[in-house]
C-alpha positions as a printed NumPy array, in Angstrom:
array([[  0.   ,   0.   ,   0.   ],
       [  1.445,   3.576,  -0.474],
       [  2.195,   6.007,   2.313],
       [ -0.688,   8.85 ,   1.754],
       [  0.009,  12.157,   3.139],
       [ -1.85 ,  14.877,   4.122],
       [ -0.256,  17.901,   4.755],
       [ -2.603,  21.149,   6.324],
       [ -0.769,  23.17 ,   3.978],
       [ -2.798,  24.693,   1.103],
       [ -0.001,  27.322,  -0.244],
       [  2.793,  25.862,  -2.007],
       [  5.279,  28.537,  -0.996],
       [  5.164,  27.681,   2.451],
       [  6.451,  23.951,   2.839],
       [ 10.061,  25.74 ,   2.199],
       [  9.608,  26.636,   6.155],
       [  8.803,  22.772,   6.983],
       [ 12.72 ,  21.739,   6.038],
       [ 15.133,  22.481,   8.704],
       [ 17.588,  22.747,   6.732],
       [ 16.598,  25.798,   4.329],
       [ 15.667,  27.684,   7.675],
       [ 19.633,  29.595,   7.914],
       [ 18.768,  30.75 ,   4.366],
       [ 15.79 ,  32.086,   4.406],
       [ 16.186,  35.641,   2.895],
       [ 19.082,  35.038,   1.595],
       [ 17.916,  34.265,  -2.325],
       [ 17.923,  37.33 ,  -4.677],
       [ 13.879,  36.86 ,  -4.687],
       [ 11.06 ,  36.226,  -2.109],
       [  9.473,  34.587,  -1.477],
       [ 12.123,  31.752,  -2.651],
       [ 10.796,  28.185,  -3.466],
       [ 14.34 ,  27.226,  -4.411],
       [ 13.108,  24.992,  -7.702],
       [ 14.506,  26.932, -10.458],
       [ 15.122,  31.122,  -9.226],
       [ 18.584,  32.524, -10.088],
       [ 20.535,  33.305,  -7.312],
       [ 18.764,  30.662,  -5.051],
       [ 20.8  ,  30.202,  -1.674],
       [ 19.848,  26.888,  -1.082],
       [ 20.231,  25.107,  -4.092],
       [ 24.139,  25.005,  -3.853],
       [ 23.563,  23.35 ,  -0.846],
       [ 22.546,  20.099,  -2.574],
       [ 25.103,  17.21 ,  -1.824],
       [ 26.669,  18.882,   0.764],
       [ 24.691,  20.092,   3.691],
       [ 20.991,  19.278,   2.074],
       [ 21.216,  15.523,   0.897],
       [ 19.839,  15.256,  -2.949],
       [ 17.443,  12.51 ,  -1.917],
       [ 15.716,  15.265,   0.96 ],
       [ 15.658,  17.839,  -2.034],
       [ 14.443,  15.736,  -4.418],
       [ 11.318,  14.681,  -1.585],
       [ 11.134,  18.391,  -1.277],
       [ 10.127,  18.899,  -5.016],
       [  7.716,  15.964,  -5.18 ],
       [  5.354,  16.938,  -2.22 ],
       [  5.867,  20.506,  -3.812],
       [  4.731,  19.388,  -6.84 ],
       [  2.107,  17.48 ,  -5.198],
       [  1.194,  20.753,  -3.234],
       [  0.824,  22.988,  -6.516],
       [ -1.413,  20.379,  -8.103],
       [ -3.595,  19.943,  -5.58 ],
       [ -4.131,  23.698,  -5.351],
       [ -4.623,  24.087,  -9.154],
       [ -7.176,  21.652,  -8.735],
       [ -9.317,  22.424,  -5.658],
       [-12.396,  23.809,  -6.841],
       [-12.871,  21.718,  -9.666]])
């Protein structure tokens, strides 16, 4: 069976403040709100492989992905 998760969330941009380990760069991207996909100047993305782990990122993006979906499709 798969793992099913609901998260309370309903705005996409805010899971970036549910993983510790973007929290010492938050405000430090060239844009803001950040969502640290595919910005220039993104502070966290350079982190990937070193202090944020590729698999966590990668997670990151699918429940983000997950998270903008869900939104586009709420009132349908």
């Amino acid at each position: 069976a798969d793992l099913v998760l609901e998260l309370p969330l309903t705005d996409p941009a805010e899971l970036r403040f549910l993983v510790t380990e973007f929290e010492p760069y938050e405000g430090r991207c060239r844009f803001a709100p950040c969502m640290h996909v595919s910005e220039p100047d993104c502070a966290v993305k350079p982190l990937i492989g070193t202090a944020l782990s590729p698999e966590r990122y990668e997670r990151y993006l699918i429940i983000l992905d997950e998270l903008i979906e869900k939104r586009k499709h709420k009132y349908d």
